[in-house]
Structure formats: C-alpha cells, structure tokens
C-alpha positions, 0 to 999 in steps of 0.5 A, spaced: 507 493 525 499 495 524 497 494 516 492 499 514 487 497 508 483 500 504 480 500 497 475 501 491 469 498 488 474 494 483 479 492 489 474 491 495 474 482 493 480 482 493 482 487 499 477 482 503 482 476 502 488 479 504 485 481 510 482 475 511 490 472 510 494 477 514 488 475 521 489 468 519 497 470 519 497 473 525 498 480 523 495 486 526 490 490 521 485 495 520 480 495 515 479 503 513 474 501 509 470 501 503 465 497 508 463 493 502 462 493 494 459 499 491 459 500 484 459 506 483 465 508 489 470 513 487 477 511 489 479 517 492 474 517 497 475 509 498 483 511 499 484 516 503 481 514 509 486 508 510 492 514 508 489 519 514 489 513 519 496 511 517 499 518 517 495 519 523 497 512 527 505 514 524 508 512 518 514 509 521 508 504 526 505 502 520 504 501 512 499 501 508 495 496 503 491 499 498 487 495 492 483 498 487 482 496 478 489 497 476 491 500 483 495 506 479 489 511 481 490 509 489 497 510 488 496 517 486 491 519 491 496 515 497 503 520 495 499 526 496 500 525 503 506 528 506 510 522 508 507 517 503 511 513 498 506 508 495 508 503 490 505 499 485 504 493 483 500 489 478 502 482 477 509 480 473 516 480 476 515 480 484 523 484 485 519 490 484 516 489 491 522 488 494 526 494 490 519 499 492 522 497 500 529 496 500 530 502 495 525 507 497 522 505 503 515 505 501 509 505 506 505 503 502 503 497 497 498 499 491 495 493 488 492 492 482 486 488 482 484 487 476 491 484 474 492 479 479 489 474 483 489 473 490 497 467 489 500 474 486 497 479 491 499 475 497 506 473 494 507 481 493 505 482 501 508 477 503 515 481 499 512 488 501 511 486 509 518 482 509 523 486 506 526 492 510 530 498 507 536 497 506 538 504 509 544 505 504 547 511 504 545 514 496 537 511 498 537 515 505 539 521 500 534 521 495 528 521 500 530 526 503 531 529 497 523 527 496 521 530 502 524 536 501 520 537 495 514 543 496 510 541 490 
C-alpha cells in the first residue's frame, strides 16, 4: 500500500517525522508536499496536491496522511474529493483510529499537529495503517449510502 502525505505550514514538522518513520519502516510513501516550511501557506493548496495523487493512484491502492494545526481544515479540503473518506484525529483515546477504519473505510488519516506530538501521531498511523475495514454488512451499506450522495 502507497501512503501519500501532504500538510500545511503548521503540520510540515511533523509530516517530516512521519515520513521519515514510515521509510524507516519499510512503507512505500510519496511525500506530495508542502516541500518545506512557509509561514504563510494555505492548506488548501498544501492538501490538495496530496488527495489528486491519491484519488488519481487509486483509493482502493493507497491511503492518505494529511497534517495540518488542528488537521480539521485538511479533513475538510480531503472529503471534497469524490471517494475520500478523511478522518481526524487530534490526540486522546486512539480507538477513533481503529473505529475511522474498521467502520468507515477511511482513506485518510488528518492529523492535528498542534495537539499531538510525534509518540501520538505514529501510534494513530500505526492504528490507521494496521486496521482493515471490517466489511460488515450495515458499514458496506452506509458508505454506499455516502457515495450516492450529490451534494
């Protein structure tokens, strides 16, 4: 599985140590930028380049692991995308992660980098990238119900 990464100003620390865990652990990554720290960056632009090249190298291939201040902002921008299902997570109880993948097939990982440190964000990648969906019937049901959606 390809994980592609891409953050903000406020999540571009972080999104370095992250990427330099997932190498150090044998996991193929893309690194779709911000290519370094610029104050004055706007997530939107920072986010989207990494969603284009998951959506574009397929969602059912690869995941996404976006990095931002509080990561809601990213999430956001990361669910416009047909097909994304982003989650957030921003420190506290790490069943979240498992519950973001197991019931909603999430694709990708928000995080909030001003609220956790490197020990927490790893843990919550450890848990996105190590836990399936679960495939259950009422799960399979409501994300069809999701994609059906024309808003």
């Amino acid at each position: 599985m390809k994980i592609f990464l891409s953050s903000d100003h406020a999540g571009f620390e972080l999104k370095e140590q992250i990427k330099s865990y997932l190498i150090s652990v044998g996991q193929e990554v893309e690194d779709c930028g911000a290519e370094k720290y610029v104050e004055t960056d706007d997530y939107p632009d920072t986010i989207s380049p990494g969603i284009t090249a998951l959506t574009d190298y397929g969602i059912d291939k690869g995941v996404g692991i976006i990095f931002g201040g509080s990561g809601q902002g990213e999430a956001i921008i990361a669910n416009r995308y047909k097909g994304i299902r982003a989650g957030l997570y921003y420190g506290g109880n790490l069943d979240i992660v498992r519950l973001m993948r197991e019931h909603n097939n999430a694709n990708v990982l928000s995080l909030g980098a001003r609220m956790i440190h490197f020990d927490e964000a790893k843990a919550a990648v450890d848990m996105f990238l190590e836990t399936n969906f679960t495939q259950e019937d009422r799960h399979v049901r409501r994300i069809a119900k999701i994609d059906l959606l024309k808003i």
